[in-house]
Structure formats: C-alpha cells, structure tokens
Phi, psi and omega in degrees: 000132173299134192239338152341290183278342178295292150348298182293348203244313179301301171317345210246341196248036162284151174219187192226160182291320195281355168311332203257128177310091195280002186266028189248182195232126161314176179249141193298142196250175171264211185277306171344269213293322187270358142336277189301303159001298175292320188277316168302324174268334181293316188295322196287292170322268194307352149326291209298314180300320187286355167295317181300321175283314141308310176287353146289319159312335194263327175321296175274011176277273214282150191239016183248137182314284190305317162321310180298336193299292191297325158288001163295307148258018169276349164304302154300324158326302242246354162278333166293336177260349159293323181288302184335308190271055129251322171298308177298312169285356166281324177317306169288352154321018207286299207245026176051039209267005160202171160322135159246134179231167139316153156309155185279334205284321137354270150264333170270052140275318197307307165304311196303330204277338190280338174271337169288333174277348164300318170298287164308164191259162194322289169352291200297298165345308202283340180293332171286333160283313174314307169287260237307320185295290191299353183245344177277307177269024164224016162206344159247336165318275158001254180328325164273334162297287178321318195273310153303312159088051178207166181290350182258339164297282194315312173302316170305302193299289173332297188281342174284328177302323199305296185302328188277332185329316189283320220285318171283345191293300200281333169303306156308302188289317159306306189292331154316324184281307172276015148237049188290172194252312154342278169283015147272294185278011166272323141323321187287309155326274190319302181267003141323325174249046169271134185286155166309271201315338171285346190252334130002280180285318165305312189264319143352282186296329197291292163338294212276290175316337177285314190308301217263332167333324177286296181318287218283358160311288204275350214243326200253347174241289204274013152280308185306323182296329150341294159305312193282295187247071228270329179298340201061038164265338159290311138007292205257335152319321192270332162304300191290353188274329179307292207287002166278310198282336105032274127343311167332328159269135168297304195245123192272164172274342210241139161317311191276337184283295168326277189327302160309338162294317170263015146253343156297317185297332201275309141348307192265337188284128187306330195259314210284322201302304198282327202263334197222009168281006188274308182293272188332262174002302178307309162307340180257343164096345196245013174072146192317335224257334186244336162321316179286145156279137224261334215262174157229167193284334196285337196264358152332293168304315182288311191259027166245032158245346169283171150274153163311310180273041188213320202276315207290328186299314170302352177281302202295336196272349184300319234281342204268332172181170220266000000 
C-alpha cells in the first residue's frame, strides 16, 4: 500500500458536519421506526468515539511518521461521525416520543474496552477495529441508510462511508503486519519484558471486555441490525469476511487470533457445539449463531491466495452494491 497517497486522500477529503444540508424535513416515519431510528444514531454517536479511542491507541503505537499522520485523522474522522450521528438523531427527534440515552449495555462496555486496548497488544486493538468497521459499514450503516431512505440519511452516510472506506483499507494492511514474522519477533522482545503486575492488568482489562462484550453487541449491532435488516445477510457478510482474514494465514502467530479459532471450532464441533455453544458464543461476544462458520472451503481457498490489499478492496467493493 502507498501509505504516502493514502495519507494525501485523508487529507484532502476531510469535511464538517455543517456541509450537509440540515435544513430539509425528515421523511414520516410510524412511532416504531423513529424510535428504532433515534436509538440507532444516539448508539452510533458513542460507536464512533470508541473508534476513536482506538485509533488513537494505533496512534501512539506505530512508529512510521506517516501511519501516526493517518491515525490522526483517523480520529478526527470518528469524532466527526460521533457529532453527525447525534445531529441525526436529533434531525429525526420529530415527536419526542421519549428521553433517548446510549444503551446502558454501551457505557458500561466502554471504560473496559478502552482500558483493554491499552493493556492489550497491538494485534488485538486491530481486530477489534476491523470487526467494529466491517459490521458498522458494510452491514449497519448500509442498512439504516436503506431503511430510513431519504436525501439527509443518504448524504450524510455517503460522506461517512468515504471516511470509513480509508479506515478498512488501512485496518486490512495492519492485520498483514501483525501477522507477520517481523511482528512475532517484535512481540516476542516486548513480552519477554512485561512485569507480573503488567501482565496482570492485561488479563484483567481482557477478562472485563469479554465480560461486558456480549451485552453491548447484542443491545447495539444485532438486535438493532434486525430491526434494519431482518434476513441478516449483511450481517453475516460482515461476520464472514471477520473469520476469513482471521483464518488467512494456515497457522496464526498471535494468541488471540488462536483463542478465536478455537471458540469457532468449538462452536462448529457436533459435540463441543450442543454442549458448550452458548458458554462459547459469549466469550466471542456475537453469540454461538455468528460465532459458527459463515465461509465455505472454496472461499477459504480463494482467499488465501489473496493479498490483504485485494481481501480489503473486496470488502470495500460490497459497499457499490447487494
């Protein structure tokens, strides 16, 4: 990846929230839908910061001059799509018909998540981006655009894909890195000098994020993605596209990458599966039902013959159509 011209394309298409014409009238919605509606962009807002709070963390990570540039705006990005999906949801506020908060499932994720990716090693950070991305643009974003249906949804959602568009790109080209030989002996260096209490505090923040992981899922992507997309196939595109790059190397290097593999396999096994895909499902946080595997062997095959900056285009190119 040019990581140079990548750099020149954050810069150049940045935008503000007062570009998009806020003077226009939603289109009527029934009580139902600007409920779900309100509640998804108010859910969205606090989405967007915790993105932010990672890419700030990949910020103060990464040691090329240029990388720190581009998580820089990628920051800026995600603070810019926190005011937006709070302006939509007050644009979409038409009868008040209640108090709107984040889910509680949400904020008490949130400290944990923020304190685990501090604790945690890169890798993990990044997986977590990757997932939060692939299932917000290519399957809910998508899907709340389709389902509202109006010129201030679509403008808005056009210029946020944009921004997320760079943000998988560069999220593919990281996980190529950490799953590196380069980056096994760089890790290996690193923890080899970790204190007990450092390593402690690691497994802690883990422990706690897994714990509050399940809830703030199930409350802010796959119910609401229900509600949007009720077959779930964008849904499960964006799960399976997780567990290919997941999967992309035959032997993973990194623990966490291991750990997830073996609650799919345990998940997918006829015995492991009846007894324990429920205990599993939880632990991977998106429940035994997305947990299971979404891939077949042939696409299996195709994409470990790919490059990363080929798996990321292909993510990216679902976004142009069904």
């Amino acid at each position: 990846m040019d990581l140079e011209r990548m750099l020149e394309n954050c810069r150049r298409d940045q935008w503000r929230v007062g570009d998009l014409d806020w003077s226009r009238k939603p289109r009527p919605m029934s009580r139902e839908d600007e409920i779900a509606i309100v509640q998804l962009f108010t859910d969205m807002a606090g989405i967007e910061r915790l993105a932010g709070a990672l890419f700030r963390e990949q910020e103060r990570r990464v040691t090329a001059p240029t990388l720190k540039a581009i998580f820089r705006t990628f920051v800026v990005d995600e603070v810019r799509h926190s005011h937006a999906a709070q302006m939509l949801a007050d644009f979409y506020d038409v009868h008040h018909y209640r108090m709107y908060r984040q889910s509680e499932s949400l904020t008490a994720f949130a400290p944990h998540f923020v304190d685990a990716i501090h604790y945690l090693s890169d890798d993990v950070a990044n997986a977590y981006i990757v997932a939060g991305e692939l299932i917000l643009d290519i399957a809910l974003l998508r899907s709340i655009n389709d389902f509202v249906h109006d010129e201030m949804s679509q403008e808005a959602m056009t210029l946020i894909n944009r921004d997320e568009s760079r943000h998988i790109a560069i999220d593919y080209h990281m996980a190529e890195y950490y799953g590196s030989e380069a980056y096994e002996r760089r890790m290996a260096e690193r923890e080899t000098s970790l204190s007990l209490a450092e390593r402690a505090r690691g497994a802690k923040a883990f422990v706690n994020m897994l714990y509050h992981g399940h809830p703030f899922i199930r409350d802010v992507f796959l119910d609401p993605m229900s509600f949007v997309d009720p077959q779930g196939r964008r849904l499960r595109d964006a799960f399976k596209r997780m567990q290919l790059l997941g999967r992309k190397e035959e032997t993973s290097r990194r623990p966490f990458t291991r750990f997830l593999r073996v609650l799919q396999d345990g998940v997918d096994h006829p015995l492991a599966g009846a007894l324990l895909g429920d205990l599993l499902g939880r632990l991977g946080g998106v429940g035994k039902e997305f947990m299971a595997r979404q891939y077949d062997d042939a696409e299996l095959a195709r994409v470990r013959r790919m490059s990363y900056e080929e798996m990321a285009k292909e993510a990216l190119s679902v976004k142009e159509g069904d």
